[in-house]
N, C-alpha and C positions, 0 to 999 in steps of 0.2 A: 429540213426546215430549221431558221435560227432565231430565235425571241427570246425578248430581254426581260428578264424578272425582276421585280423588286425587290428591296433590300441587300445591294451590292452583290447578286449574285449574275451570270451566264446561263443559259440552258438552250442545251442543242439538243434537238430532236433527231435521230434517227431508225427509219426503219429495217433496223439488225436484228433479227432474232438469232437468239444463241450465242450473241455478243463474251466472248471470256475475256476475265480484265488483262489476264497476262497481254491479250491482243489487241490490246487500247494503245497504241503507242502516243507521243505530243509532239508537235514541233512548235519551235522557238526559232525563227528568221531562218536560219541552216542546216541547226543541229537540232536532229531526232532524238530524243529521249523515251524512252518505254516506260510506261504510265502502269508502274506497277499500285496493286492495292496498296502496300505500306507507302511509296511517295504520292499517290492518289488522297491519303487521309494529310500526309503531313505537307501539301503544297496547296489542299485546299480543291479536291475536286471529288466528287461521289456520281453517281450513275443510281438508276433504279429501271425498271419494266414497267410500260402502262398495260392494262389490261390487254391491248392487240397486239404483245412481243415487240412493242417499241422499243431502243434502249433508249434512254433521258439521261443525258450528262447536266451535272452543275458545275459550275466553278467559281470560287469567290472572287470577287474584282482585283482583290490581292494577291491569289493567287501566284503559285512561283515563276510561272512563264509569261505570265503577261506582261505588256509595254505598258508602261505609267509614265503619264505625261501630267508631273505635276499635280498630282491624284486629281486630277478634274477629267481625264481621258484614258480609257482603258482601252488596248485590243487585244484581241487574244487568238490563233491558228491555230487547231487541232485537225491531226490527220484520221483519218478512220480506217482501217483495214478487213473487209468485211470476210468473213467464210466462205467460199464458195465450192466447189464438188471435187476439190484437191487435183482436177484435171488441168488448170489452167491458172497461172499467179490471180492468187485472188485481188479482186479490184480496189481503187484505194481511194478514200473520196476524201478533199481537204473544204473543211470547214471555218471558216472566223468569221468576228463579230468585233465590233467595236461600241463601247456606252458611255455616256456621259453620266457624272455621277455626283449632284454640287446640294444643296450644302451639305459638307460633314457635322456631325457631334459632334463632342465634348469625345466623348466614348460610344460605340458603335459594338453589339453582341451577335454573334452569327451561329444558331446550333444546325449544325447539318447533321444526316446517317451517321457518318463517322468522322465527326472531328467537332470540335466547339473552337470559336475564334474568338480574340477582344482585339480591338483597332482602338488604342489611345492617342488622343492630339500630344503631340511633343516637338512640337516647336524649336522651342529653346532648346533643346537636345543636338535636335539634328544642325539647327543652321551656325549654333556657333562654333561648330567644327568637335564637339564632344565625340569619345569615341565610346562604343558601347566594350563595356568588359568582364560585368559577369552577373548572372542572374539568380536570384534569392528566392526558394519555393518556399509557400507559407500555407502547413505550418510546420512543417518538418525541417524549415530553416534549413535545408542542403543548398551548398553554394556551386554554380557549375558557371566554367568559362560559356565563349558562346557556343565555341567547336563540340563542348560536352551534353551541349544544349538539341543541337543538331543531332546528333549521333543518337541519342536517344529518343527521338522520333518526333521531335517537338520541331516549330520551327518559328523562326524569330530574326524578324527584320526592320528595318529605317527605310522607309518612303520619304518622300521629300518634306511632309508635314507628319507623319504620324508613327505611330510604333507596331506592329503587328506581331501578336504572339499566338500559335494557332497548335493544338494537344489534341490526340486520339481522347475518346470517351474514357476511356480505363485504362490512361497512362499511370505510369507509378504513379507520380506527385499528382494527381486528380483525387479525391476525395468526397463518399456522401453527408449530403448536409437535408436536415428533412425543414422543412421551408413551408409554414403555415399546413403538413398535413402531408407535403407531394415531395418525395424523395428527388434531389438536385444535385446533378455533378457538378463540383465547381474545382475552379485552375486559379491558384492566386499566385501571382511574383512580384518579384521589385526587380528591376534595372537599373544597372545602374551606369552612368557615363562620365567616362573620366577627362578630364583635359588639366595641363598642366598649374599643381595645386587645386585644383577644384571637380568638385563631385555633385551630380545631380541626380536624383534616381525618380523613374517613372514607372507607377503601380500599374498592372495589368490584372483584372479578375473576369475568367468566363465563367457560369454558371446557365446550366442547362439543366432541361428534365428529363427524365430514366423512362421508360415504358416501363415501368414496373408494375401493371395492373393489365390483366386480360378481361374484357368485358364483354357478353352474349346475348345478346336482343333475342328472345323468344315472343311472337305474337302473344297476344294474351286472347285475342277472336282470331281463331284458326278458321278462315271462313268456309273450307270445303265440310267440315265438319261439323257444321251450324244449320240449321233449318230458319233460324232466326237470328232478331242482333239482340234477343230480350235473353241472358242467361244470366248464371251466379254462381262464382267460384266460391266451391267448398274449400278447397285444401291447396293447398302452395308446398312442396317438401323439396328440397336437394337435397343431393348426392355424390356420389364418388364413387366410378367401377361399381354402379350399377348396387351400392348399398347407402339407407337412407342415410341423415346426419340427423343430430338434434340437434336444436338452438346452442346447445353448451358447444357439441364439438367444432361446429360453426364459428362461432366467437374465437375458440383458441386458434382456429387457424388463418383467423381474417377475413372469410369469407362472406357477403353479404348478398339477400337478394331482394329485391324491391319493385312492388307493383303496381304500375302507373297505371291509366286510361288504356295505352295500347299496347304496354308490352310489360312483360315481366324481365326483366333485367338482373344478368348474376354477375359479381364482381370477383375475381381470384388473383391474389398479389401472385405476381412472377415468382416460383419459388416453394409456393406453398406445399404441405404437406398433401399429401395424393398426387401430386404428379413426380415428375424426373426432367432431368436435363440428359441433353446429347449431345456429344463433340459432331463435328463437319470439319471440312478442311475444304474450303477454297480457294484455290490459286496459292496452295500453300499458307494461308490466313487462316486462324483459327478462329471458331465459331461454334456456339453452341444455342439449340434450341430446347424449349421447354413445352412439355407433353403433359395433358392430365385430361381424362373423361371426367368430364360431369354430367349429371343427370338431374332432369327438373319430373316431379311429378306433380302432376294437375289433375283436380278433382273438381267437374262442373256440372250445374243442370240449368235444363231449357226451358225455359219459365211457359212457357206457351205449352210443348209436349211434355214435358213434366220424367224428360227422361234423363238420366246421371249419364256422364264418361269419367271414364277414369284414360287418361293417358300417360302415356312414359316416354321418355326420351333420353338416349343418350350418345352425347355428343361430344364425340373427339376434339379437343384442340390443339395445335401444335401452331407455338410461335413463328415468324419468322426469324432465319438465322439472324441471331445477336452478336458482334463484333465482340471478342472478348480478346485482344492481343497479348499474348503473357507478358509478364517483365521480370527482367530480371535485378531483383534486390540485392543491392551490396553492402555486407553487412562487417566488410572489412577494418579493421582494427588496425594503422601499419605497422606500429611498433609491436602489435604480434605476430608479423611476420607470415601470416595468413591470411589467402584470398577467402572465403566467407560468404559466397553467392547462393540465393534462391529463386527459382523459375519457379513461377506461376502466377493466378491460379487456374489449375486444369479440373475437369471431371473425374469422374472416378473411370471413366472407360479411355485413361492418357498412362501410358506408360513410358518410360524412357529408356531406349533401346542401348544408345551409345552416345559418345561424346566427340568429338573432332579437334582435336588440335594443330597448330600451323604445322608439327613434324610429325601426327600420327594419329590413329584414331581408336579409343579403348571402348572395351565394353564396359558396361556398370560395376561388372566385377573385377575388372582388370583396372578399371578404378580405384576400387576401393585397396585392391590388393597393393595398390600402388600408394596406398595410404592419406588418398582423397575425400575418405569420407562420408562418399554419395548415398543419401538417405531420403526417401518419402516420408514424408508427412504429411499429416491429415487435419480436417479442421475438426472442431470439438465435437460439430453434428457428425462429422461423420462423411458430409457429402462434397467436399471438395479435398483436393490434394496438390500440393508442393515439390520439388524436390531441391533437396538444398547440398552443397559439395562446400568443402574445404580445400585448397590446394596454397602447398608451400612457396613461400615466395621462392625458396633454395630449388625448387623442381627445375628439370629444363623446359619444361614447357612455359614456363615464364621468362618474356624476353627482361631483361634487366639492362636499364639507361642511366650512368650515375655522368651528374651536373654538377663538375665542381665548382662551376663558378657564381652556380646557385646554391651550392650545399645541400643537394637534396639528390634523393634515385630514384628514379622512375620503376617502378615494376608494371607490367602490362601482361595481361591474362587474353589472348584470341580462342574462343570458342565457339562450336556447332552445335549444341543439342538435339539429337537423332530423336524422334517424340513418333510413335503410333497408336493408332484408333481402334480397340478391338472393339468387339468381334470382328470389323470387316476390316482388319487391319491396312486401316487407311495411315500412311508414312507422312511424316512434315518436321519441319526442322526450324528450330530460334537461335538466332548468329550472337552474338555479344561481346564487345571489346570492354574491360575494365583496367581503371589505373589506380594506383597506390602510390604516392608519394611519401616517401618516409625522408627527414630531416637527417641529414650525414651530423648528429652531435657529439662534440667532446664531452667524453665524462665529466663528473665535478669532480675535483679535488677538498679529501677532509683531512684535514690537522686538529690538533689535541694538548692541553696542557693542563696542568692541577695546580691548585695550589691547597689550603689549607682543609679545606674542609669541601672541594667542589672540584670535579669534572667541569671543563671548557671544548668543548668540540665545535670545530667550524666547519662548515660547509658553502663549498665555495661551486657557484654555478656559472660561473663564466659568461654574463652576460645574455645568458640564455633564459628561457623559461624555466624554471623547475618542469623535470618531465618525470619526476620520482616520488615515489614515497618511500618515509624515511620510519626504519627498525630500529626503533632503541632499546636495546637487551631483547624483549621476547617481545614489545610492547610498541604497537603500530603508533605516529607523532600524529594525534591527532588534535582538535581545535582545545580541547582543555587541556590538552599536554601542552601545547605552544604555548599559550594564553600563560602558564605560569613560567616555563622553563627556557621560552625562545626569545632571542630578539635576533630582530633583522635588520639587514645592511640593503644596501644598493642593488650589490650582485650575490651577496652570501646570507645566511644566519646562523647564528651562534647557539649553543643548547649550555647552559648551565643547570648539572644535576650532584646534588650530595654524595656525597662516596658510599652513602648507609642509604641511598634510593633500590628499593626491591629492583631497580630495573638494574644493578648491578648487582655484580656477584664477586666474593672474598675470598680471594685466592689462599691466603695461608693470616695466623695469627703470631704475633708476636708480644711480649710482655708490655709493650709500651706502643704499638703501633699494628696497624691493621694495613696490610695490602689489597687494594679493592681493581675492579677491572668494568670498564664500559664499553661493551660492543653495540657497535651500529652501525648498521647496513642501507644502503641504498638500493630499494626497491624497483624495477620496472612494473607499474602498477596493472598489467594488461595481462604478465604470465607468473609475476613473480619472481623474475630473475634475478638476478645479485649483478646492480651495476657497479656495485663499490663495495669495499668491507673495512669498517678501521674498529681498530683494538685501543684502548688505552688503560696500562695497568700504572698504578700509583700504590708507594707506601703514605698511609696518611697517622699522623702520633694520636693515640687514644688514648687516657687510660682505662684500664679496662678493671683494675682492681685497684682499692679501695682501704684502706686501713684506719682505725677510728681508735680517738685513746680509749674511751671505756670498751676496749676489745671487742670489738665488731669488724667483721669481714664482708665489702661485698664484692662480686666476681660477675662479668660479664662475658659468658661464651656465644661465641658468634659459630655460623654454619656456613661451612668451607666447600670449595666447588668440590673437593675431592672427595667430602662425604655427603653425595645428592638425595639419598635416601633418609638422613639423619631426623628425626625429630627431635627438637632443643628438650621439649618439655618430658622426654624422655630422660636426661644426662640429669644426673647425679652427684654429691659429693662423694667421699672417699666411703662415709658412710650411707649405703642405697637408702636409708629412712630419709634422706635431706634432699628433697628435691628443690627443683625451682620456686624463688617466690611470685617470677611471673617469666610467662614462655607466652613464643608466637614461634610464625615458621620459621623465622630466621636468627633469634635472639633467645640466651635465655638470660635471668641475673637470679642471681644468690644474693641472700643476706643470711649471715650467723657468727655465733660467738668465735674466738676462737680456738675456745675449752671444749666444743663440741664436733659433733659430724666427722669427725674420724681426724680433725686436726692432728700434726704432730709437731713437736716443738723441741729444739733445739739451741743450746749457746755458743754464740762464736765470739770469742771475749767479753765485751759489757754491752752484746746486742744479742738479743732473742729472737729466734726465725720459726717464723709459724709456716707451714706449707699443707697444703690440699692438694686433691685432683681431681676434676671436671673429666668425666668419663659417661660412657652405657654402662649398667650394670652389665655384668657376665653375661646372663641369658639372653638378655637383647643384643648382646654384641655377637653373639653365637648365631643368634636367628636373622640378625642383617648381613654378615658376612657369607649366610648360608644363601640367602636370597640377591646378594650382588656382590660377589665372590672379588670383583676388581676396587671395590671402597675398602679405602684408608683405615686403620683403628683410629678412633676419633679420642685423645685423650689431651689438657689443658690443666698444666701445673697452676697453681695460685698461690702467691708467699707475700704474708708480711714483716717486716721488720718494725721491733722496738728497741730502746732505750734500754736497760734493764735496770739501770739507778739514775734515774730524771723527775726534779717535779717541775709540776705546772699550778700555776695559778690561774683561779677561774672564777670568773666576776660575773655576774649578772645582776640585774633589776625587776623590780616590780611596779606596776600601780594598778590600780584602782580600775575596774571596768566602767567605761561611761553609760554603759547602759546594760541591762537585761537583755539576754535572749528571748527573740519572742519566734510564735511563727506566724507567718504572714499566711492571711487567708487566701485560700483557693476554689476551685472547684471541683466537684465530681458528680457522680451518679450514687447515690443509697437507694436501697429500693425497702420500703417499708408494708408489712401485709395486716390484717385488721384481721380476724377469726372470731369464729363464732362455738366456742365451746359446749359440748353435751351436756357437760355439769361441772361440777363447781372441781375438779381432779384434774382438769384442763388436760387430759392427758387423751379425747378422742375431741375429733371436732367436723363440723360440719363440713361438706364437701359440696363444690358449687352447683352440681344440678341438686342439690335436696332447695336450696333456695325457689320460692320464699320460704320461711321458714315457720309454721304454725306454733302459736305462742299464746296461753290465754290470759287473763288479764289478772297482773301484781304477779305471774311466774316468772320468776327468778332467769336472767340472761347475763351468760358470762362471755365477755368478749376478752382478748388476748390482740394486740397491738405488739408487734416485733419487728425488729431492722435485721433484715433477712442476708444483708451481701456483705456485710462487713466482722471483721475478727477480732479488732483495735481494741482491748479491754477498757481504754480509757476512752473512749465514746459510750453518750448515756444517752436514752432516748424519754420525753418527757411529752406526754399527755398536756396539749395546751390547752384546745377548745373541744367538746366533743357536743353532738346535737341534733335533735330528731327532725326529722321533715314529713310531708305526707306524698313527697313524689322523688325524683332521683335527683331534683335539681337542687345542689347543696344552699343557694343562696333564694330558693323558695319561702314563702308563708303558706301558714303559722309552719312557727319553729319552739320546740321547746329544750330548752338549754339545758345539758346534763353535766359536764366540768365546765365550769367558767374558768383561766388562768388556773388551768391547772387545778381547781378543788372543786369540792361537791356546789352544785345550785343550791345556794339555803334558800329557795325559795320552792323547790324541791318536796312535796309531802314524802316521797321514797326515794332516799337519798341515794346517791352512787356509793357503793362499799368498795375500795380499792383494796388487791388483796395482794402480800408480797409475793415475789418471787424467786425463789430458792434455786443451784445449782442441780440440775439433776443430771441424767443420761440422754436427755433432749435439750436442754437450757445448758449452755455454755459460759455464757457472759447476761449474770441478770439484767445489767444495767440496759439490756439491749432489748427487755419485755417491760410490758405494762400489763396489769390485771384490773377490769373493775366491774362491777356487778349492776345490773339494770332493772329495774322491776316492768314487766310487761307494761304497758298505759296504752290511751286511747284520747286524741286530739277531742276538746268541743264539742269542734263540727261533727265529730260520729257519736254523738251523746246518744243519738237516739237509733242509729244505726252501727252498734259497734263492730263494726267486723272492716276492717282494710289493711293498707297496708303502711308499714311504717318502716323510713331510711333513716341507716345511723352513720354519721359524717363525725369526724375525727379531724383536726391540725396538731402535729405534733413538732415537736422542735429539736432536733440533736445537739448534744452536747458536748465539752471537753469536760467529764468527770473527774479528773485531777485539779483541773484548775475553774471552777465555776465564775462566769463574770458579771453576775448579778441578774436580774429580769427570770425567764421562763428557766434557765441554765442553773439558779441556786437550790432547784430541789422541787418534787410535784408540791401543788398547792401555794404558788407563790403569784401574787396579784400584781402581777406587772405585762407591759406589752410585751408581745413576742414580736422577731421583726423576721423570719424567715422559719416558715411550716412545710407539713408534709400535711396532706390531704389522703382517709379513707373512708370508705363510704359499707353501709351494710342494710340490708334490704330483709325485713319478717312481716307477717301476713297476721293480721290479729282475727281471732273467734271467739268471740265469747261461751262459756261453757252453756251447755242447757241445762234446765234446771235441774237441780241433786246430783249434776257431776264435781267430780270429786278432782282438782285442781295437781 
C-alpha cells in the first residue's frame, strides 16, 4: 500500500513483520544501496510498526534518493526484501511513489524519530553559480568543509531553489534549549557560498521537541469495582518500588500527579530519580531505554453502600528505545601535537573492549601502555560515562599528509571503538575519522641592542600570526607589560626594558659600571616549549659610589646572578654595626661618614684614600655557603678620594617664607563615649544593662564624656551643648538646657559643676575627658507625677589644643557657634523618694 502524507513526507505501507533495518535495502534508477540505520537518519528516512506488525516507512521529499524535478515533483523507488523460511531467496517487492509539492516557505521544519530537517529558500545561492564551501555550528562556532559535514553524519545539500541541512537528534553540534517550559533540540548553522570575490551565507535552524516526559492515565472510576457512579475519593498517594513519596520528595524529583473528572494522571521527567536507563543495540545502533515502577494508591468510598477501598497499584514502565548515537569529541589542540578524542555518552552498563586501527588492533591496556591515555569518565551524578584517549601525532597509527604548497600537514587519526553491553554482553562498535591540520611555520627571528640605560629586543614574526608567547626574564609579556614596554611594527615588536628592570638580572659589578643581562624566550603557548631563546648581556656606566666634601659616603651594592641566595639587607660595612640605610631584594645603599664604620684612610702624595667593604658578616657567609656550597663570596670594595690641601668656597642664600605652615583639613572617624559615674571618684561606672538608671530627685549625677580612639596629645575635646529630653529623641520637647556654648545654664536653679581632670593610671591625655555634675530634676509635666524618665544628650566639638582658633576650640565655656559636633545621649529613670527616706 503507498499514500502520500502531508508535510513533505512519503509513507509506504508494508506488511513485514520482523522487518531488520540492516534488510531495508534502496534503489535509486540502477544502483542498489543498503538503507542502513545511520544513512536512514542522515538521508532522511525512519520506519516504525503499527499495532498489526506492519512495517511504516517515511521519507522526506528531500530525501537522498529521490528525483527532484525542480522541487515541484518528487519520486522516489524503494525495494523491500521480505524474510521468508531461509528455504527459498526471499521475495523482493519494488515500491515507488511520486508527489507533487507547491508552494514552498520561506523556511520549512521537519522532526521525524530520528533526524530533525530545516529546508531554507536560497535562491540567490544556487542560481548564480555560488559554490557552497563551509559550514558554521552555533554556538560552538566550529567551522567544517562540506566533506567534514558529511562525514559526521549530517547531511547537506542545493536543490534547485532551496538549502537542506538534515542532523540526528543528538548529533554533537545539536543542543537542549528549554522553550516556554518543554525541553527542544535545536541545530543552528550559517553557510556559507563562495563565488569569485563574493560571499553569501544562508542560516539554517532546526528545533524539535525531546520526549522527555512519561505520562500514565489511570481511570479514576474503575467501573468493575463500583456498585455505583455516586463515590468520593479520600486519598490520592504515589510512589516508587512500591514505597510512598511525600509532597517534598515529589517536588525534588519533578514528579506530578493531578486529578481530573476521569482520570488521575502521573507525570515522570525521562531520567528521574527511581528509575534507570538501559543500553540495547540495534543493528549495531546504540539505544537506550528508561525503566521506573511507580505506584498510585487510592483511597475511596461508595456514597450509596457506605463502604471504603483502598487500592494499590503498581506499574512497570519502560520507554521505548531512544536513539542515542555517540559521538565522538575532538578536543584536539595541533600545535600540541596530540589527537584528544572523547566517545560518548554511554550508560553505565558500556564498556570498551578495544580499539581498531588501519595497521592493528589494541586493547585498552595495550593502549594505554602504548601511552594513549585511554580513560573513563564519568558525569558528576554519577550516571553516565565517556571515554576519552590521547594519541601522538608521532604514533604510526597516524597517517601524516604534508602540503607544501599549502604550508600546512595533515595528520589523520582512522578508528574502531570495540564497545560492549553487560551483563548480556551484547558487542557494537563506533568508526571515526579525525583530522589535524597544523601550519608548517618559520620560527621568529629575535635581535637585541643597548644603549645607555635600556635593553632593545626585537622580535621579528615573519608575516605570520604571532603563534607564541613571549618570556621576559621569569615574567610572562602580558597586556600591562606591553602597554608600557612594547611597541609594534607591521610584522615585528620591539620590547624596550631598563637594565635595573627585576626582569633582568646583573651578571658582575664593577666600580663605574654594571653588567646587566635580558633573557627571553619564545613560548609555544599549548605545551610550553621553547621556540626561541635569546640572551642579551650589556655593560651599562653607573655610579654606584658617591663621595661628598663634608665627608660623606654613599655605596650602592647590587645582587649578582652568582650570588642567588644573597639578601642585600643583610651586607654590611667593614664595621657589622653599619648596616643598610635602605635594602630590597635586589639593592642595597649606604650612607656614612668617612671617620666611621670601619673606614680606613690612607695618603698617596697630596690625595687621601678612603676605602670600605660591602660584605656578609662572617656568620652569615658561614651559614649561606653551608646552605649552597656553589655561591660566590659576595664582597664590594668602596673608595673615595680627596684633595688633602684644597679650599672651596660656598655660597648660598636666604629669604623670607611666604607663608606659614599650616595643615589642611581632613577627615576621619573619633569615636566619642558619654559615662555615667557611681560617684564623684569617677573611677567605677555604670555598665549598659544597669540602664535606666534610678536617681531621686537634686541627687547628685556624674557624667564622664571621653574620645576613646585617639593618642594625639594635642587634640582637646570640648563640651558644647549638653541637654535633657523626656524621650530618646535628641531634637524632642520640652528640653531643658544644662551647658549652653560650653558653660553652665544661668538660668539653671542647680547649676552644672564641671570638675577637672587629672593624669592618672586610667586618663592618659586630660584634654581628651570632660567632667561635670548634674542634679537629679524632674520636667513640669511630671509635677504632679514625678516619677519617669529622662535623656541626657551632649554635642561636643574637637579640638587642636596647641593651636586654638577661636569659637567652641578657645577653651570650655566660651559663647560662640560651634560648626562641627559629636552627639551623646544617656538615659535615667526618676523616683521620687517616700516620705522620711533619706536621699
Amino acid at each position: 500500500i503507498i499514500c502520500q502524507m502531508p508535510y513533505r513526507l512519503f509513507c509506504l505501507l508494508m506488511a513485514a513483520v520482523g522487518i531488520q533495518a540492516q534488510q531495508t535495502p534502496s534503489i535509486n534508477d540502477t544502483q542498489i544501496i543498503n538503507l542502513t540505520p545511520g544513512l536512514a537518519t542522515q538521508c532522511g528516512f525512519s520506519f516504525k510498526f503499527d499495532p498489526m506488525g506492519n512495517a511504516m516507512f517515511f521519507a522526506s521529499l528531500q530525501n537522498c534518493f529521490s528525483q527532484n524535478m525542480d522541487d515541484k515533483m518528487f519520486s522516489l523507488v524503494m525495494q523491500f526484501r521480505l524474510p521468508g523460511n531461509h528455504m527459498t531467496e526471499d521475495p523482493v517487492y519494488r515500491v515507488g511513489k511520486t508527489c507533487s509539492y507547491t508552494p514552498w516557505t520561506s523556511r520549512e521544519i521537519l522532526c521525524d524519530r530520528n533526524y530533525m530537517e530545516a529546508s531554507e529558500q536560497s535562491i540567490q545561492a544556487v542560481a548564480s553559480g555560488y559554490k557552497m564551501t563551509a559550514v558554521v555550528f552555533s554556538p560552538s562556532k566550529n567551522v567544517m568543509n562540506v566533506d567534514e559535514v558529511q562525514r559526521k553524519g549530517y547531511a547537506i545539500a542545493n536543490t534547485p531553489t532551496r538549502l537542506v541541512l538534515r542532523s540526528p537528534h543528538n548529533a554533537e553540534e545539536t543542543y537542549l534549549q528549554n522553550v516556554a517550559g518543554v525541553p527542544m533540540r535545536v541545530l543552528s548553522t550559517s553557510t556559507f557560498f563562495e563565488q569569485k570575490w563574493l560571499v553569501t551565507r544562508v542560516d539554517a535552524t532546526a528545533v524539535c521537541p525531546t520526549p522527555e516526559v512519561i505520562t500514565w492515565y489511570m481511570p479514576k472510576h474503575i467501573d468493575p469495582l463500583f456498585s455505583s457512579d455516586a463515590f468520593t475519593m479520600l486519598e490520592v498517594y504515589m510512589g516508587i518500588d512500591a514505597k510512598r513519596l511525600d509532597t517534598e520528595e515529589m517536588a525534588a524529583r519533578n514528579y506530578s500527579v493531578l486529578v481530573t473528572e476521569a482520570h488521575i494522571i502521573v507525570e515522570i521527567p525521562v531520567g528521574a530519580v527511581g528509575g534507570y536507563f538501559k543500553s540495547h543495540i540495534q543493528d549495531d545502533q546504540y539505544f537506550v531505554t528508561y525503566t521506573i515502577e511507580p505506584m498510585l494508591e487510592l483511597l475511596w468510598i461508595e456514597d450509596v453502600a457506605h463502604e471504603n477501598t483502598s487500592y494499590k497499584v503498581l506499574f512497570p514502565i519502560t520507554t521505548p528505545p531512544m536513539a542515542r548515537p555517540p559521538q565522538v569529541r575532538n578536543y584536539t589542540v595541533p600545535e600540541q601535537a596530540v589527537f584528544v578524542l572523547e566517545l560518548g555518552t554511554f550508560n553505565l552498563d558500556v564498556e570498551l573492549l578495544n580499539i581498531t586501527f588501519p595497521t592493528m588492533v589494541l586493547t585498552v591496556a595495550e593502549c594505554n601502555a602504548r601511552g594513549f591515555n585511554v580513560q573513563e569518565q564519568r558525569s558528576p551524578d554519577n550516571t553516565l560515562k565517556t571515554f576519552r584517549m590521547e594519541v601522538p601525532f608521532s604514533d604510526p597509527v597516524v597517517f601524516k599528509e604534508r602540503r607544501a604548497e599549502q604550508g600546512v600537514t595533515t595528520f589523520t587519526l582512522q578508528l574502531i571503538y570495540g564497545l560492549v553491553i553487560f551483563p548480556e554482553y551484547a558487542p557494537f562498535s563506533h568508526s571515526a575519522v579525525v583530522d589535524a591540520v597544523l601550519l608548517d611555520i618559520v620560527p621568529p627571528s629575535v635581535t637585541g641592542n643597548c644603549d645607555q640605560e635600556n635593553f632593545h629586543i626585537t622580535v621579528d614574526y615573519r608575516n605570520q600570526e604571532p603563534f607564541f608567547v613571549v618570556l621576559v626574564g621569569k615574567r610572562l609579556l602580558n597586556h600591562e607589560f606591553a602597554q608600557q614596554y612594547l611597541t609594534e611594527g607591521d610584522t615585528d615588536f620591539t620590547i624596550t626594558l631598563p637594565f635595573s628592570s627585576p626582569d633582568a638580572v646583573f651578571e658582575s659589578v664593577h666600580s663605574s659600571s654594571v653588567r646587566s643581562r635580558l633573557d627571553v624566550a619564545l613560548l609555544n603557548p599549548y605545551n610550553n616549549m621553547t621556540i626561541k631563546y635569546f640572551s642579551l648581556a650589556c655593560s651599562f656606566l653607573k655610579t654606584l659610589t658617591e663621595c661628598f666634601s663634608n665627608g660623606t659616603m654613599t655605596a650602592l651594592a647590587v645582587k649578582v646572578e652568582s650570588a642567588p641566595g644573597l639578601n642585600p639587607g643583610q651586607l654590611t660595612l667593614s664595621d657589622p654595626a653599619c648596616g643598610p640605610t635602605y635594602s630590597d631584594d635586589r639593592f642595597a645603599y649606604f650612607h656614612f661618614t668617612v671617620n666611621s664604620c670601619g673606614t680606613t684612610r690612607k695618603f698617596i702624595n697630596n690625595v687621601m684614600l678612603y676605602e670600605n667593604e660591602i660584605s656578609l658578616p662572617d656568620e652569615l657567609e658561614v651559614k649561606l655557603n653551608a646552605t649552597t656550597s656553589s655561591e660566590e663570596e659576595y664582597q664590594l670594595k668602596v673608595s673615595c678620594y680627596y684633595v688633602a690641601n684644597i679650599t672651596r668656597t660656598l655660597a648660598f642664600l636666604t629669604r623670607p617664607r611666604d607663608n606659614e605652615p599650616f595643615a589642611e583639613t581632613g577627615t576621619g572617624r573619633l569615636m566619642v563615649r558619654m559615662r555615667l559615674a557611681q560617684d564623684a571618684s569617677y573611677n567605677t561606672f555604670h555598665q549598659e544593662e544597669d540602664y535606666p538608671v534610678v536617681r531621686y530627685l537634686r541627687q547628685p549625677l556624674h557624667f564622664e564624656v571621653e574620645l576613646t580612639t585617639s593618642s594625639d596629645p594635642k587634640v582637646a575635646l570640648v563640651l558644647d551643648h549638653c541637654w535633657a529630653t523626656l524621650n530618646e529623641d535628641r531634637d524632642s520637647r520640652p528640653r531643658w538646657n544644662l551647658i549652653i556654648n560650653g558653660c553652665e545654664n544661668p538660668e539653671d536653679p542647680y547649676r552644672v559643676v564641671f570638675h577637672p581632670v587629672e593624669v592618672d593610671a586610667r586618663v592618659h591625655f586630660p584634654s581628651h575627658v570632660k567632667r561635670f555634675e548634674v542634679y537629679m530634676f524632674s520636667f513640669a509635666e511630671d509635677a504632679v507625677e514625678q516619677s519617669g524618665q529622662v535623656f541626657v544628650h551632649c554635642d561636643v566639638v574637637i579640638c587642636d589644643a596647641s593651636s586654638p582658633t577661636g569659637g567652641p576650640c578657645s577653651g570650655q565655656c566660651v559663647n560662640q557657634d560651634n560648626l562641627k559636633r559629636g552627639r551623646s545621649c544617656f538615659i535615667m529613670e526618676l523616683n521620687h523618694p517616700p516620705e522620711g527616706d533619706k536621699c
